[in-house]
Every structure is written in structure tokens, then in C-alpha cells.
N, C-alpha and C positions, 0 to 999 in steps of 0.2 A: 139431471142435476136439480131437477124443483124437488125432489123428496129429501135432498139434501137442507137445501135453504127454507122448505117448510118447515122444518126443526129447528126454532131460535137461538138454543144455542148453537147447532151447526151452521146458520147463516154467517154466525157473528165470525165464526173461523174461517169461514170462504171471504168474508170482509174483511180481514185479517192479514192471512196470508195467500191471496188473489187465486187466480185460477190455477188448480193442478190438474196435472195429468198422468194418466197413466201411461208409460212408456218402456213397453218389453223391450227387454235385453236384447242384445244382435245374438250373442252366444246363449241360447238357453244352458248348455252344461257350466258353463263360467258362470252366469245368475247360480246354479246351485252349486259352486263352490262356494261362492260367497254366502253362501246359506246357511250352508255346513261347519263355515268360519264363525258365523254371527250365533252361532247356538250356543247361548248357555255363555257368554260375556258379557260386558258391556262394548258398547258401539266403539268404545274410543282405543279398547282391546282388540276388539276385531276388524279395526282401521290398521292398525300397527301389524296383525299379523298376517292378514291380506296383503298388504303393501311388501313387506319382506319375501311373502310366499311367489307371487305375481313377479317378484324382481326376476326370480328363477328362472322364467319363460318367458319365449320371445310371443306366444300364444298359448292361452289356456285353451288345453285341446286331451280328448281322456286319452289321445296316445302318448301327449306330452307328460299326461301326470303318471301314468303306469310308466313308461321310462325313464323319470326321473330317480335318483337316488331316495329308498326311502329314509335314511338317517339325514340326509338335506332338507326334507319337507319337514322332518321330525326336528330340528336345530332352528327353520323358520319360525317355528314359534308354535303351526302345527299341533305340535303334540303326536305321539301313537296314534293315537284314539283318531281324531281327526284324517290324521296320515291314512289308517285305515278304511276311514267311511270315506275319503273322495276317491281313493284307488276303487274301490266299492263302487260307489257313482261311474267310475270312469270304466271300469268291466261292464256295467247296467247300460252305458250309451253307447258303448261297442256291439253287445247283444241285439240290443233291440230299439225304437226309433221314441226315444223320449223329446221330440222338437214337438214344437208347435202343431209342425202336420203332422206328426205322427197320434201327437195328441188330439186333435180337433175334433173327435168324432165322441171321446171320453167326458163321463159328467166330473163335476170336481172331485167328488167323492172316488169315483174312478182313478182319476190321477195321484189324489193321496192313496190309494190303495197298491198303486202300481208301483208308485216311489218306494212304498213305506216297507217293499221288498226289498231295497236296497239297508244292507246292516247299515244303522247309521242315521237313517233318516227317518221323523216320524211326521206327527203330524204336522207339528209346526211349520219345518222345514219342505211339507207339501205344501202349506196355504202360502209359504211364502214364494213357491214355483212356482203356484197358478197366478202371483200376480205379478212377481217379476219377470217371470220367462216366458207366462204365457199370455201375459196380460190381461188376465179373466177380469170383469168385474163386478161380479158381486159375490166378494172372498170377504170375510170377515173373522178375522184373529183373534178371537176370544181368548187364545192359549199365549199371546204374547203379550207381556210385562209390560211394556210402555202400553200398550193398547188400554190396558185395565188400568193402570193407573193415570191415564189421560181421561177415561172415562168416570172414573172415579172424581178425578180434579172439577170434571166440569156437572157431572150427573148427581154428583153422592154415590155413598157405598152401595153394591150391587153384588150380587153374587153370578157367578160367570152363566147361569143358566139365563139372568135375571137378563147382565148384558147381551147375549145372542135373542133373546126376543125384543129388547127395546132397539138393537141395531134394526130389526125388522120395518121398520120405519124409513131407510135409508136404500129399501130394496129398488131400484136393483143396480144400486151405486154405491155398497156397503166397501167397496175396494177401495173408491176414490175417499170415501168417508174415514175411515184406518187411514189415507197417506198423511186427513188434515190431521187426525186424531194425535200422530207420529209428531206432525208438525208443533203441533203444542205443548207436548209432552218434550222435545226436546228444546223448547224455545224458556 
């Protein structure tokens, strides 16, 4: 946490909005539903169509989403497209062992490669497994919209290479560094 609060403006955010933590998911495949929800909306879009889709089941489980109806997931708010990639997802964690142990031996770069198999999911939507599901810490989101524009608010303009070297500063807590980044950006 000192490489965080070495960087004054990062201090001022941990004085801010007090201590975070990172706290993986209980269901890693349910963290990337929610993943695969939040791509490519706004938060308050993919709150709404989470909470409809989630009504559905009594547990998000990928036998529950492969036998759900897929015109139901598609009427959630879903979409095709969506409907597609978690069925997708949920074939990929029947196959083969996308948990935490299954991952623990994998680098990050591993894990996005692994996922990025699944149609559907790319990079973004890996960096956001490694920290919700697997609760890696030092993931750094250069590819998500609040991310840069939160860094932008408090840094100035940067361009995305510019940001992934000046997060380098924040090594090897660049995850929990994104939660405050999130935090200001939606504040």
C-alpha cells in the first residue's frame, strides 16, 4: 500500500475514500457474468440488466444459464449477443476448470489468453476476472473508460501507453489502485 500513498495524488484518494479492498467473488463464473453484462454500457445499464437477468435464477451456475430459455435471457435485457457470450462462458466452465485453483498456476496474461477463447470475451472482460474472481493484484485496466477518464481527471491528458507506465508506480497494488481510481470517477 506505501507505493500507493507515495503518489500524492493517490494518497489524497486513500484519504478520501478510506481503505479498500479487494474482495473476490464466492462464484468466479457469476463475477464473469457480471462482466460480460458490464461490457460496452454504462454502470447504471448494466445494474438494471443484471438485476432482471439474476431474477431468473435461484443460482448463477453455467448449468443454470445453458438451461435456461434462451428468448428469456434475450427479453432480460441480455440481448443476442450477450445471451450468446455467457452460454459461451458457461460451455468454457463445463469444459474446463476456470476457478481460482484451476487458475493459480496461470500468469495474467495466461488468463486473458485462456478466457479470450471464450467468443465473447476479450481483453477487458479478462482484466476484470483477474480481479473480481480471482482477486489478482496488480491488474491494471488501461482498456476501461472510467479507468482513463479518472486518470485523466486527476493526472491530465495521457495516452493509454503513457497511462500503463505511469500506473507503474503503483506496482504491485495497481488492482487496489483502479478500485480507488473507479471510486472517483464515479463519485
Amino acid at each position: 500500500m506505501d507505493e500507493l500513498t507515495q503518489d500524492p495524488v493517490m494518497a489524497e484518494l486513500v484519504a478520501e475514500y478510506g481503505p479498500l479492498e479487494l474482495d473476490p467473488a464466492e462464484s468466479e463464473f457469476e463475477r464473469l457474468v457480471i462482466s460480460i453484462i458490464n461490457q460496452s454500457v454504462s454502470t447504471a445499464s448494466a445494474n438494471a440488466v443484471r438485476e432482471r437477468t439474476f431474477a431468473l435464477f435461484d443460482e448463477i451456475t453455467p448449468e443454470a444459464v445453458l438451461a435456461a430459455d434462451e428468448e428469456t435471457l434475450v427479453e432480460a435485457g441480455l440481448g443476442k449477443a450477450k445471451t450468446e457470450y455467457i452460454r459461451n462462458a458457461a460451455e468454457a466452465f463445463i469444459e474446463r476448470d476456470l476457478t481460482r485453483a484451476g487458475l493459480a498456476d496461470a500468469t495474467d496474461q495466461e488468463v486473458i489468453d485462456e478466457l479470450a477463447e471464450i467468443h465473447g470475451i476479450g481483453e477487458w472482460t479478462g482484466r476484470m476476472y483477474l480481479i473480481f474472481a480471482l482477486g489478482r493484484e496488480d491488474v491494471f485496466p488501461v482498456g476501461d473508460l472510467a479507468v482513463r477518464r479518472a486518470m485523466e481527471s486527476l493526472y491530465g491528458e495521457m495516452s493509454r501507453a503513457e497511462m500503463r507506465e505511469f500506473a507503474e508506480r503503483w506496482e504491485p497494488h495497481r488492482s487496489l489502485a483502479t478500485l480507488y481510481l473507479w471510486e472517483h470517477y464515479e463519485s
